[in-house]
PDB file with SEQRES, HELIX, SHEET and CRYST1 records, atoms N, CA, C and O in Angstrom:
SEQRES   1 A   76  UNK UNK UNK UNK UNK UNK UNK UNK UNK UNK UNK UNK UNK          
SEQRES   2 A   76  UNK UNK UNK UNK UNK UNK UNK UNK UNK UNK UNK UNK UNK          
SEQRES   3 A   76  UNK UNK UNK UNK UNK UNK UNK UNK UNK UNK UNK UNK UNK          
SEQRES   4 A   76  UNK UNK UNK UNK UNK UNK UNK UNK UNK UNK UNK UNK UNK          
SEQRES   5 A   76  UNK UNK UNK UNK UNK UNK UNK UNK UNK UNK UNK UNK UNK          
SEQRES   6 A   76  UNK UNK UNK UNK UNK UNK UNK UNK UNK UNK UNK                  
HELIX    1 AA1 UNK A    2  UNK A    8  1                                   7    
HELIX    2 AA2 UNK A   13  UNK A   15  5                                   3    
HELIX    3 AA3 UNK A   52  UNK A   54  5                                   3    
SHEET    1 AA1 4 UNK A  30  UNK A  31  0                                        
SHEET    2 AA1 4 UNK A  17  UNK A  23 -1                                        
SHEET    3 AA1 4 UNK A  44  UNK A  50 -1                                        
SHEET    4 AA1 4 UNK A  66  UNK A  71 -1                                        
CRYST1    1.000    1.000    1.000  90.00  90.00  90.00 P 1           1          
ATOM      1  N   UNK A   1       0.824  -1.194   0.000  1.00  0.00           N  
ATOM      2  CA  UNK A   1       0.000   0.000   0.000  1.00  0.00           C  
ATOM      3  C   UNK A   1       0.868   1.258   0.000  1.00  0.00           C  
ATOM      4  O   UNK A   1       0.673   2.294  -0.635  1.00  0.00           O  
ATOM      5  N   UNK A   2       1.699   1.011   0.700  1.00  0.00           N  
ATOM      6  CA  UNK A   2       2.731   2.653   0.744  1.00  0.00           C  
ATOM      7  C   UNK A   2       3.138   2.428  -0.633  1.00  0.00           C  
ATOM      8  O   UNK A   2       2.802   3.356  -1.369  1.00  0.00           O  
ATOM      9  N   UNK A   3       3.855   1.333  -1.297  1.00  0.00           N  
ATOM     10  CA  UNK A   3       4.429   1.718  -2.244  1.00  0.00           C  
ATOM     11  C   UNK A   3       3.452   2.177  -3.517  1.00  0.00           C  
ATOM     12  O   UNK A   3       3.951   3.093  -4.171  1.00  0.00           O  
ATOM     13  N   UNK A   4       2.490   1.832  -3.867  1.00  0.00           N  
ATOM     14  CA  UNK A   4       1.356   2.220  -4.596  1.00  0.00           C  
ATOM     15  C   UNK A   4       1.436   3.796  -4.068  1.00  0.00           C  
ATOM     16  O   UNK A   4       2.026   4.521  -4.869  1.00  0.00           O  
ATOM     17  N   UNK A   5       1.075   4.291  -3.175  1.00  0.00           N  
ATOM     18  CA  UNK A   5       1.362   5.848  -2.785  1.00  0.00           C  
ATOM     19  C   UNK A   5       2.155   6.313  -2.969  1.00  0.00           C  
ATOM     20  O   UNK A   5       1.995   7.388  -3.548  1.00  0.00           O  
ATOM     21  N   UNK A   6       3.419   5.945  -2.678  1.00  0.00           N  
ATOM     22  CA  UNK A   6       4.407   7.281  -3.036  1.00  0.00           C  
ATOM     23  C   UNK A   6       4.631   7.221  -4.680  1.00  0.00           C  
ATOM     24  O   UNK A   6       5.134   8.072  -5.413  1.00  0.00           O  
ATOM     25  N   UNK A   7       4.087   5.930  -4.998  1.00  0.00           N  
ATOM     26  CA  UNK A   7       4.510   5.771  -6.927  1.00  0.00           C  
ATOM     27  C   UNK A   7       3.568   6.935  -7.395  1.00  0.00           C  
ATOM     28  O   UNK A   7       3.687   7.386  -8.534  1.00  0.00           O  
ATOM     29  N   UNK A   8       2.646   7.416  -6.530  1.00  0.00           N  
ATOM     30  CA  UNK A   8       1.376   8.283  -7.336  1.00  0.00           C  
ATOM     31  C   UNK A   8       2.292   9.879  -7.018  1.00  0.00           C  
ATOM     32  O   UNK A   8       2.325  10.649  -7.977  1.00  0.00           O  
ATOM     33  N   UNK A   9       2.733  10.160  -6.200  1.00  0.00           N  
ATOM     34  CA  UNK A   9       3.458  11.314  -5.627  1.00  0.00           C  
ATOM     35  C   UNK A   9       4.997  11.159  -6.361  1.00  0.00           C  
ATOM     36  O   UNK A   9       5.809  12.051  -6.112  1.00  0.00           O  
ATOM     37  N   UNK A  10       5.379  10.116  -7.201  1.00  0.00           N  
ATOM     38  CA  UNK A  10       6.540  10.821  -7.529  1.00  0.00           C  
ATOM     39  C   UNK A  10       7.653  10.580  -6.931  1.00  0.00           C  
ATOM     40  O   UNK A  10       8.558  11.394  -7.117  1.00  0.00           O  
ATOM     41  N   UNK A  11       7.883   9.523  -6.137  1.00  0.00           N  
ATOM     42  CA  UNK A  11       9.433   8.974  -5.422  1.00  0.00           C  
ATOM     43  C   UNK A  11       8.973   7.698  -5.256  1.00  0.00           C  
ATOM     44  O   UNK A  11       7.878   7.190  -5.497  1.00  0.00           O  
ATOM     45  N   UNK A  12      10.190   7.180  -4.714  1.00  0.00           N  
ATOM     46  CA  UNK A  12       9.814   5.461  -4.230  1.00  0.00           C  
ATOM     47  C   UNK A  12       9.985   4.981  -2.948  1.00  0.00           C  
ATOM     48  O   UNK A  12      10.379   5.644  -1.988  1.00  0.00           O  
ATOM     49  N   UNK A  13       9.640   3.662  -2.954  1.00  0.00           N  
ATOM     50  CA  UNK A  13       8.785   3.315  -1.582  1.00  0.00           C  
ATOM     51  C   UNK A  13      10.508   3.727  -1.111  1.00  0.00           C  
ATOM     52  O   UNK A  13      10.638   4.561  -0.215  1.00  0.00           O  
ATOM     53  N   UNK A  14      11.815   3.096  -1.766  1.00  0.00           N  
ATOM     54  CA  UNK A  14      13.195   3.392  -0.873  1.00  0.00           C  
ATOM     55  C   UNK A  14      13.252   4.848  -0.307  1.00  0.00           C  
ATOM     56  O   UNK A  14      14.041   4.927   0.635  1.00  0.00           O  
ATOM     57  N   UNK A  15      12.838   5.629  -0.520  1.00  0.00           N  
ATOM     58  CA  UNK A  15      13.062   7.077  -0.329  1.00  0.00           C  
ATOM     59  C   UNK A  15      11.946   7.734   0.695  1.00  0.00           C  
ATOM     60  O   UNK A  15      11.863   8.937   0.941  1.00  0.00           O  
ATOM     61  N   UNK A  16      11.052   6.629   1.275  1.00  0.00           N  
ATOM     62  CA  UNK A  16       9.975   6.896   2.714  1.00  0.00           C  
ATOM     63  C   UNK A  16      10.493   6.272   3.748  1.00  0.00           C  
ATOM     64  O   UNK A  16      10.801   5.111   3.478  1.00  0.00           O  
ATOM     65  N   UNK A  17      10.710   6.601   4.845  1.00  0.00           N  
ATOM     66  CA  UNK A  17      11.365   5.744   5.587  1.00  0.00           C  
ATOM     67  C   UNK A  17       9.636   6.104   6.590  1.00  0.00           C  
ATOM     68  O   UNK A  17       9.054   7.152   6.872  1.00  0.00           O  
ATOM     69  N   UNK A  18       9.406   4.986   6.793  1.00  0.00           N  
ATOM     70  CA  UNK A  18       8.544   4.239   7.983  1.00  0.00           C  
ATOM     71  C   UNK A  18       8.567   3.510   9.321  1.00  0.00           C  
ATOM     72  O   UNK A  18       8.797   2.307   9.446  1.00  0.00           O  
ATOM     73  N   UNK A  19       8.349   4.218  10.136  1.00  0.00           N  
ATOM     74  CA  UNK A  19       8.798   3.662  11.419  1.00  0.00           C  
ATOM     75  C   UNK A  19       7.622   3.289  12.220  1.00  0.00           C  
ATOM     76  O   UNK A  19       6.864   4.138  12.688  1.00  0.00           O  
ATOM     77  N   UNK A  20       7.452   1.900  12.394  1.00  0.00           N  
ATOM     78  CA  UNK A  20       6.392   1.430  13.558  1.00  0.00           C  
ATOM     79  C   UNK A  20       6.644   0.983  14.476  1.00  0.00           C  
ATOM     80  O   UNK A  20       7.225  -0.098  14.571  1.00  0.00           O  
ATOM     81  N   UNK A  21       6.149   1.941  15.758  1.00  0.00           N  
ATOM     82  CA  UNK A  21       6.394   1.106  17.258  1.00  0.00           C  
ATOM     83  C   UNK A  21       5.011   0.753  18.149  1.00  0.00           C  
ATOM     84  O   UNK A  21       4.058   1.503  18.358  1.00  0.00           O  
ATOM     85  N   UNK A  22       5.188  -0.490  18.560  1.00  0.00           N  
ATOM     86  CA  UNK A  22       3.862  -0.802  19.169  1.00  0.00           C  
ATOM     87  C   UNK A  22       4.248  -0.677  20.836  1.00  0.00           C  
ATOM     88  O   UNK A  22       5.180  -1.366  21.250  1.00  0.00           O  
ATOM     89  N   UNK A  23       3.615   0.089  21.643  1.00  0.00           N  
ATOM     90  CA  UNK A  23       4.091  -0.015  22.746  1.00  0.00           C  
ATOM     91  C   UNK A  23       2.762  -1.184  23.874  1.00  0.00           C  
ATOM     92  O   UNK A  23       1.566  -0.925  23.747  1.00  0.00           O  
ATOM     93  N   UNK A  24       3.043  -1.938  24.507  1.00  0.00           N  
ATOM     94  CA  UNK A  24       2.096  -2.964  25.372  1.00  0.00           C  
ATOM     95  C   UNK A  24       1.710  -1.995  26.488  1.00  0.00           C  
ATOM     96  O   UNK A  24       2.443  -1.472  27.327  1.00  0.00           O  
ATOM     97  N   UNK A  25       0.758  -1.909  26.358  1.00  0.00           N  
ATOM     98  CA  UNK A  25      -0.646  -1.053  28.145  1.00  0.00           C  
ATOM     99  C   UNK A  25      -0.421  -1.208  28.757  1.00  0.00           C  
ATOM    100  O   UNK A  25      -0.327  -0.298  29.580  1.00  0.00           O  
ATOM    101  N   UNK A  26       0.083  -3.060  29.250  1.00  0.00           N  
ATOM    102  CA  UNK A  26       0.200  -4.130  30.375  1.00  0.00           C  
ATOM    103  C   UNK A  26       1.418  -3.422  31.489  1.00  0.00           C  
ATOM    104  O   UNK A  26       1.316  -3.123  32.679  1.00  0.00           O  
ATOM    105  N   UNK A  27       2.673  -3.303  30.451  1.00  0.00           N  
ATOM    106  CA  UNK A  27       3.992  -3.224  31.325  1.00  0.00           C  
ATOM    107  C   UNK A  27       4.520  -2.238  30.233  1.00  0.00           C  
ATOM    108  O   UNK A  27       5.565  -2.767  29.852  1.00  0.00           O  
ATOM    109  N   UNK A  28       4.299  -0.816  29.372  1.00  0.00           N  
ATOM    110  CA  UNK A  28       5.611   0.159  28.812  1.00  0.00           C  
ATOM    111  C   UNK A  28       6.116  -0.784  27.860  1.00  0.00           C  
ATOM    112  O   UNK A  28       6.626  -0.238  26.881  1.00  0.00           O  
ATOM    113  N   UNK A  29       6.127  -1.955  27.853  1.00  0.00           N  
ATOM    114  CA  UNK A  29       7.537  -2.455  26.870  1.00  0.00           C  
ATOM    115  C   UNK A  29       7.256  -2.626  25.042  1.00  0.00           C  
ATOM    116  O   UNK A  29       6.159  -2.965  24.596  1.00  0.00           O  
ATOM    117  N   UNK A  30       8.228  -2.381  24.332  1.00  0.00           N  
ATOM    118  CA  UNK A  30       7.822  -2.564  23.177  1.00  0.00           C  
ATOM    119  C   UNK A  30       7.454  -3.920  22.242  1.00  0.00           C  
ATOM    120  O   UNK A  30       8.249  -4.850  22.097  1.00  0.00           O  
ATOM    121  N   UNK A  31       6.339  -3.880  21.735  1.00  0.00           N  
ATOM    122  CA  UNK A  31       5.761  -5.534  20.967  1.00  0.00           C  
ATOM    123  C   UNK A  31       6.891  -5.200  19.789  1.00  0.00           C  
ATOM    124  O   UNK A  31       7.117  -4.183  19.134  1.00  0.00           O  
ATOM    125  N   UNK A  32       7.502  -6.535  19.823  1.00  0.00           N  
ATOM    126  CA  UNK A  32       8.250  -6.333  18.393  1.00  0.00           C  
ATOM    127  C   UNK A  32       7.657  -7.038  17.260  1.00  0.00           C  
ATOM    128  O   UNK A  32       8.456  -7.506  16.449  1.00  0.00           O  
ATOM    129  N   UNK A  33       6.603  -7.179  17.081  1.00  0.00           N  
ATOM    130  CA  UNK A  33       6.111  -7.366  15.661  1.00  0.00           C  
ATOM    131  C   UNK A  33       4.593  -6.770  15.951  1.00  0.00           C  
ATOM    132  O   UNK A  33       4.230  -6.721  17.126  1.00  0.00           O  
ATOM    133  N   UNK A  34       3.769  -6.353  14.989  1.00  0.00           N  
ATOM    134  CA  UNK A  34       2.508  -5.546  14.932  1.00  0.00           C  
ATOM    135  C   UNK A  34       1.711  -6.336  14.884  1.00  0.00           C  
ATOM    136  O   UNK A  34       0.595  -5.941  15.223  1.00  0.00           O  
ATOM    137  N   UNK A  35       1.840  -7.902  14.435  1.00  0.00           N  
ATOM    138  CA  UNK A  35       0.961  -8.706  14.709  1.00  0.00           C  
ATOM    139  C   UNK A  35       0.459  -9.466  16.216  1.00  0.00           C  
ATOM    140  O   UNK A  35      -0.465 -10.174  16.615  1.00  0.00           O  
ATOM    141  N   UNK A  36       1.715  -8.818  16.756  1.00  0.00           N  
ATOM    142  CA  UNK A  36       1.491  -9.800  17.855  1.00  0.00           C  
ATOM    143  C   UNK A  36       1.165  -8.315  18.941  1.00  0.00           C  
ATOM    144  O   UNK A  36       1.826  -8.062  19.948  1.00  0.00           O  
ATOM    145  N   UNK A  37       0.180  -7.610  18.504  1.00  0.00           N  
ATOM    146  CA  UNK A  37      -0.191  -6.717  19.257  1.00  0.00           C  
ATOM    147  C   UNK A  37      -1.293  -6.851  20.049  1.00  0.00           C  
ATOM    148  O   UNK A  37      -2.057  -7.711  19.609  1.00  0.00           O  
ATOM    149  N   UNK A  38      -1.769  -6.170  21.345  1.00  0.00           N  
ATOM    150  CA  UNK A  38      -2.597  -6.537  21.670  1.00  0.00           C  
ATOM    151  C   UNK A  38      -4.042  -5.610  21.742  1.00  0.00           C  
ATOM    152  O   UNK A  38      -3.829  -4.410  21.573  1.00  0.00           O  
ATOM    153  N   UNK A  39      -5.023  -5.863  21.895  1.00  0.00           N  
ATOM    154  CA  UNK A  39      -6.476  -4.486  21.790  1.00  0.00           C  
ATOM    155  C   UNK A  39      -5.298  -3.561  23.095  1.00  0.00           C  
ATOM    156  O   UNK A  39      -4.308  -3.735  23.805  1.00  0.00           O  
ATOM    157  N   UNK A  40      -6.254  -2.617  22.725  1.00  0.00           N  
ATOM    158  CA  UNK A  40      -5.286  -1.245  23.618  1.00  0.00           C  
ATOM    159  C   UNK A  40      -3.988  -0.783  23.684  1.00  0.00           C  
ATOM    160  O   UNK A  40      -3.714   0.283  24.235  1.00  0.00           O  
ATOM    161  N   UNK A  41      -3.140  -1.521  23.149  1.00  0.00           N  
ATOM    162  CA  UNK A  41      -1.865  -1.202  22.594  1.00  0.00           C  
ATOM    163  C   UNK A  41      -1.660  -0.183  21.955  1.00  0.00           C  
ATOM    164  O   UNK A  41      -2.191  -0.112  20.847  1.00  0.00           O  
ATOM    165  N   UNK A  42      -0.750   1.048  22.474  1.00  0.00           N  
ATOM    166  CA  UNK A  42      -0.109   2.182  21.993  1.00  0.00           C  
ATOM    167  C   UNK A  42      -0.022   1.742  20.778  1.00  0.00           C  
ATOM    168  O   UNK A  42       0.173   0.527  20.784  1.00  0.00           O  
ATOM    169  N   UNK A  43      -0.116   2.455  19.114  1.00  0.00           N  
ATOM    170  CA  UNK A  43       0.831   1.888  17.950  1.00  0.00           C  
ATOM    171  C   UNK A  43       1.054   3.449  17.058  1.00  0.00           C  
ATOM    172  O   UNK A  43       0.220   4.044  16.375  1.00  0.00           O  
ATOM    173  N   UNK A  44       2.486   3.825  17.356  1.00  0.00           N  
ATOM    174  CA  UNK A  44       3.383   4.816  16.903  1.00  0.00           C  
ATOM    175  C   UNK A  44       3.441   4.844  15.646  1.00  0.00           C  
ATOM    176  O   UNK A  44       3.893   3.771  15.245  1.00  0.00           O  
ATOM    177  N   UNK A  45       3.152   5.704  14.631  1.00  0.00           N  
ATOM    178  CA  UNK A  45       3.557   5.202  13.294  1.00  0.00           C  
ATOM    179  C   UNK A  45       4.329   6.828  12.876  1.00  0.00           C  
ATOM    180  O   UNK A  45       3.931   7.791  13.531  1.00  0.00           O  
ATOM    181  N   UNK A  46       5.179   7.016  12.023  1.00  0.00           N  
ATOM    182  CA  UNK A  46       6.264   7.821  11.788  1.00  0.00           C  
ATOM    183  C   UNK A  46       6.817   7.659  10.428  1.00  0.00           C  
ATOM    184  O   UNK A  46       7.521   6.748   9.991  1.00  0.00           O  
ATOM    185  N   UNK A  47       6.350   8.743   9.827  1.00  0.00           N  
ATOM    186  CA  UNK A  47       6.709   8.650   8.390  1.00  0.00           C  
ATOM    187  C   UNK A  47       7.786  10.032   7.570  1.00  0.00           C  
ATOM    188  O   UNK A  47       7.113  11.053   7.429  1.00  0.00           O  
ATOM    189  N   UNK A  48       8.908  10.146   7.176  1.00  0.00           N  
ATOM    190  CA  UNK A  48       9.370  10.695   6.524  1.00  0.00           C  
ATOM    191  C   UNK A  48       9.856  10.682   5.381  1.00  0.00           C  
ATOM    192  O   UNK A  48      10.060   9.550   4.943  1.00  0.00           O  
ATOM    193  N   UNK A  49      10.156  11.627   4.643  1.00  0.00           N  
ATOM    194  CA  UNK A  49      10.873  12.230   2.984  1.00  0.00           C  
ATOM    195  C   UNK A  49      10.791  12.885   3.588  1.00  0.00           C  
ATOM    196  O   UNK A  49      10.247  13.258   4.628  1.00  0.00           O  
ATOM    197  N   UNK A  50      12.074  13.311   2.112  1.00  0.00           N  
ATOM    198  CA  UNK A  50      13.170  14.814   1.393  1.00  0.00           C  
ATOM    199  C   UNK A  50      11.834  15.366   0.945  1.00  0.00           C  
ATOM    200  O   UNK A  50      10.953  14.671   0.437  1.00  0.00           O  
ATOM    201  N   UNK A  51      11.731  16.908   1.212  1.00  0.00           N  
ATOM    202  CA  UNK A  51      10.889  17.266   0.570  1.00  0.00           C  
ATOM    203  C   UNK A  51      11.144  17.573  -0.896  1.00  0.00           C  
ATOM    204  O   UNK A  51      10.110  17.853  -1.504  1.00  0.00           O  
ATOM    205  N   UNK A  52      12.109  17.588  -1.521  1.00  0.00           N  
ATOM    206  CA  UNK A  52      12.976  17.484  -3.188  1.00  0.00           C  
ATOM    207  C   UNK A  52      12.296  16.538  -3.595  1.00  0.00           C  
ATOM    208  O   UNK A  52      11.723  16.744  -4.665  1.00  0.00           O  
ATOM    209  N   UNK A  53      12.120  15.375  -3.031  1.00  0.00           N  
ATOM    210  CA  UNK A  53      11.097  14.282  -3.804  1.00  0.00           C  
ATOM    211  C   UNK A  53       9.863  14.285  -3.898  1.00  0.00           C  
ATOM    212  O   UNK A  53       9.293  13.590  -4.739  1.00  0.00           O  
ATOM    213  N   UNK A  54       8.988  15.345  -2.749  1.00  0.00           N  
ATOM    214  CA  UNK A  54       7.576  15.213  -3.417  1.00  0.00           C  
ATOM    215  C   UNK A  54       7.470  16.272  -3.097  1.00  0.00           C  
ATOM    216  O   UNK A  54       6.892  16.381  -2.016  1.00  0.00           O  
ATOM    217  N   UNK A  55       7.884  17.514  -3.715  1.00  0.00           N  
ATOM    218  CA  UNK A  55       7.098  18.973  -3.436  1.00  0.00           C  
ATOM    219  C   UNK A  55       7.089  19.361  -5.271  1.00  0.00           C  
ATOM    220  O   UNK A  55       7.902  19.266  -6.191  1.00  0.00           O  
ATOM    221  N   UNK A  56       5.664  19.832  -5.107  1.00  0.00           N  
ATOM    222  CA  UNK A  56       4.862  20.405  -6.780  1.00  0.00           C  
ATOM    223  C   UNK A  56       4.999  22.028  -7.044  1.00  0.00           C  
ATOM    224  O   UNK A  56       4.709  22.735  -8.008  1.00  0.00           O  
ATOM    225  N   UNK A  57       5.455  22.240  -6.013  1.00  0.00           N  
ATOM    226  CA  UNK A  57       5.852  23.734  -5.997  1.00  0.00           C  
ATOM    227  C   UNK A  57       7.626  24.164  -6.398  1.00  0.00           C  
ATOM    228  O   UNK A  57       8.645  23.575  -6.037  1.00  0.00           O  
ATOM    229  N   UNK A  58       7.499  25.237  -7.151  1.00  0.00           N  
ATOM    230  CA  UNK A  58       8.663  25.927  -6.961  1.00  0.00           C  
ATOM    231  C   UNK A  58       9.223  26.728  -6.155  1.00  0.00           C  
ATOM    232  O   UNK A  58       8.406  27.554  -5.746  1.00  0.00           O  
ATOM    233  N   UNK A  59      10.579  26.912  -5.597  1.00  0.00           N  
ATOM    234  CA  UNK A  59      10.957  27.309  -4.440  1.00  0.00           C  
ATOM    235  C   UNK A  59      11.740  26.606  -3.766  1.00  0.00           C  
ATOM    236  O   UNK A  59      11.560  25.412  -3.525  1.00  0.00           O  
ATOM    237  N   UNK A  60      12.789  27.350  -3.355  1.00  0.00           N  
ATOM    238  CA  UNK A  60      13.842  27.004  -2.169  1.00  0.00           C  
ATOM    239  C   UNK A  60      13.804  26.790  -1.167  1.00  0.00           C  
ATOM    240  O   UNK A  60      14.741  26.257  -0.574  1.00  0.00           O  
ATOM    241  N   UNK A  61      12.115  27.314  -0.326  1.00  0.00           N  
ATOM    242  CA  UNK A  61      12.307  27.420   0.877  1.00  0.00           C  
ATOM    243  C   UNK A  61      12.366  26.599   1.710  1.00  0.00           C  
ATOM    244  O   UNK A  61      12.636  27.030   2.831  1.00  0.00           O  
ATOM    245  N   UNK A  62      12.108  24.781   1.538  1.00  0.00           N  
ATOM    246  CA  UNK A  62      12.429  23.632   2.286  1.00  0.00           C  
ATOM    247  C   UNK A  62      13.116  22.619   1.618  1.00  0.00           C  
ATOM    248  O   UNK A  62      13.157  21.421   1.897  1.00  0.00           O  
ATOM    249  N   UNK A  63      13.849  23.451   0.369  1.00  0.00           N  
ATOM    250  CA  UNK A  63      15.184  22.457  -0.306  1.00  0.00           C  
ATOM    251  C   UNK A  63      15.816  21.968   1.270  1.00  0.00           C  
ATOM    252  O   UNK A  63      15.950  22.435   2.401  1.00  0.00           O  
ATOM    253  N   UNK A  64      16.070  20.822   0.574  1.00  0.00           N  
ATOM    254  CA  UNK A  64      16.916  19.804   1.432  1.00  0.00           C  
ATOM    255  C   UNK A  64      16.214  19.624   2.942  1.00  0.00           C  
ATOM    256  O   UNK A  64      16.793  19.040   3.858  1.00  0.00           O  
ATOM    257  N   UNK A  65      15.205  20.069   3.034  1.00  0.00           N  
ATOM    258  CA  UNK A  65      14.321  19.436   4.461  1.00  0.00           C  
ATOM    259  C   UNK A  65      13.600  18.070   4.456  1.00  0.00           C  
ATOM    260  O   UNK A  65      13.284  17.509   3.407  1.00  0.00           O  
ATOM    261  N   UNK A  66      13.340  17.532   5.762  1.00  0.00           N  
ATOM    262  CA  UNK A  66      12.357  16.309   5.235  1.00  0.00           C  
ATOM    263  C   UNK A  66      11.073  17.012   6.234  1.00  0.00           C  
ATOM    264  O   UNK A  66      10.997  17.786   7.188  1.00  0.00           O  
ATOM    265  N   UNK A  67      10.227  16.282   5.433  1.00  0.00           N  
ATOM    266  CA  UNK A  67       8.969  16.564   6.054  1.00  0.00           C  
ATOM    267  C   UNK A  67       8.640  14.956   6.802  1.00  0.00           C  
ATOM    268  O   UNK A  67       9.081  13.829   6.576  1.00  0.00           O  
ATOM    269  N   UNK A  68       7.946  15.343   7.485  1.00  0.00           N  
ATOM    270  CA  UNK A  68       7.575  14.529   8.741  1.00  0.00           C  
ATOM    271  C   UNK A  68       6.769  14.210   9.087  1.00  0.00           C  
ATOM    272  O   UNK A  68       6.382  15.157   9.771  1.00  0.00           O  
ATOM    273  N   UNK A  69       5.569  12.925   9.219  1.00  0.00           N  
ATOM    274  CA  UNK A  69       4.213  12.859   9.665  1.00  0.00           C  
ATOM    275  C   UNK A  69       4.345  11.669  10.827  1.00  0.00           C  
ATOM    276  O   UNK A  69       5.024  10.647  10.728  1.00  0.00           O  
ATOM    277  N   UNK A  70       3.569  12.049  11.885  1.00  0.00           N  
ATOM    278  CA  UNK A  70       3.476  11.194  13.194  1.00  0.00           C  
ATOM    279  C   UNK A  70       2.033  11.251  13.818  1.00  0.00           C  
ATOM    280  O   UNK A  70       1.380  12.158  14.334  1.00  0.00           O  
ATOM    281  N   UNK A  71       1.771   9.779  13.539  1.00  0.00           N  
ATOM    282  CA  UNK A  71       0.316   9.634  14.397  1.00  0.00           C  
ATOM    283  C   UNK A  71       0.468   8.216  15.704  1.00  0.00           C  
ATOM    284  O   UNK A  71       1.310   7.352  15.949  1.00  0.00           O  
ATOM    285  N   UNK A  72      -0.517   8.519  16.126  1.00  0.00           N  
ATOM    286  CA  UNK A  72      -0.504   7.811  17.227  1.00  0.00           C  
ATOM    287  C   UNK A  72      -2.054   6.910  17.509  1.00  0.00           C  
ATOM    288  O   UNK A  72      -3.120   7.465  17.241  1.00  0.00           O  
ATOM    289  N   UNK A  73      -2.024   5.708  17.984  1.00  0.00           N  
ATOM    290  CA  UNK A  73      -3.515   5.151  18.060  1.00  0.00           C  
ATOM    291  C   UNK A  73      -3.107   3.831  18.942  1.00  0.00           C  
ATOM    292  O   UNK A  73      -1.937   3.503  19.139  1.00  0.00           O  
ATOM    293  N   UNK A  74      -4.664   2.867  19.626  1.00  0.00           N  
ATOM    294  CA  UNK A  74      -4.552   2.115  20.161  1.00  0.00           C  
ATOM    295  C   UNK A  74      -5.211   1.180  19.043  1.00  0.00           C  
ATOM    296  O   UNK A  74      -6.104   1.539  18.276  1.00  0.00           O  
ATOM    297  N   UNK A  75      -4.693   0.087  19.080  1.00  0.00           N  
ATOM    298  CA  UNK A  75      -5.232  -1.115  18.389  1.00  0.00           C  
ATOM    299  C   UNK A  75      -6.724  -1.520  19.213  1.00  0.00           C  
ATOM    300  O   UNK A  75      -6.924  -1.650  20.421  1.00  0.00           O  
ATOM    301  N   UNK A  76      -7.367  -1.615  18.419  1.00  0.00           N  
ATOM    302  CA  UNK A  76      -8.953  -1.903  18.595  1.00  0.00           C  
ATOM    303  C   UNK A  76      -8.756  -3.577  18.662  1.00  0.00           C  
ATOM    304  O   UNK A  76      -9.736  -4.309  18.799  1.00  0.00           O  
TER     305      UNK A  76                                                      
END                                                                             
């Protein structure tokens, strides 16, 4: 699914870096795989790019920045 997205925006899936952390309710500690998560479980998700790879605008003013998206949710 990501890679279908960024192919529509113009870079590739190598050039998104994706970060998922599931944190456990029970005890703070981190689930290391997303499947083995549990209902109510913290799940961190963290997404960046260069903005050079997907900005439609002209302009200098965030050459060489990355842009940054971070959400947060409990597994249902």
């Amino acid at each position: 699914m990501v890679t279908q997205f960024v192919n529509t925006v113009g870079c590739t899936a190598a050039d998104v870096v994706v970060s998922i952390v599931v944190t456990s309710l029970s005890d703070g500690s981190v689930v290391p795989l997303l499947a083995n998560a549990d209902p109510r479980n913290m799940i961190n998700i963290d997404v960046t790019v260069s903005f050079d790879l997907v900005s439609f605008t002209a302009g200098r003013f965030l050459s060489g920045r990355l842009l940054r998206g971070k959400c947060a949710m409990r597994k249902e």
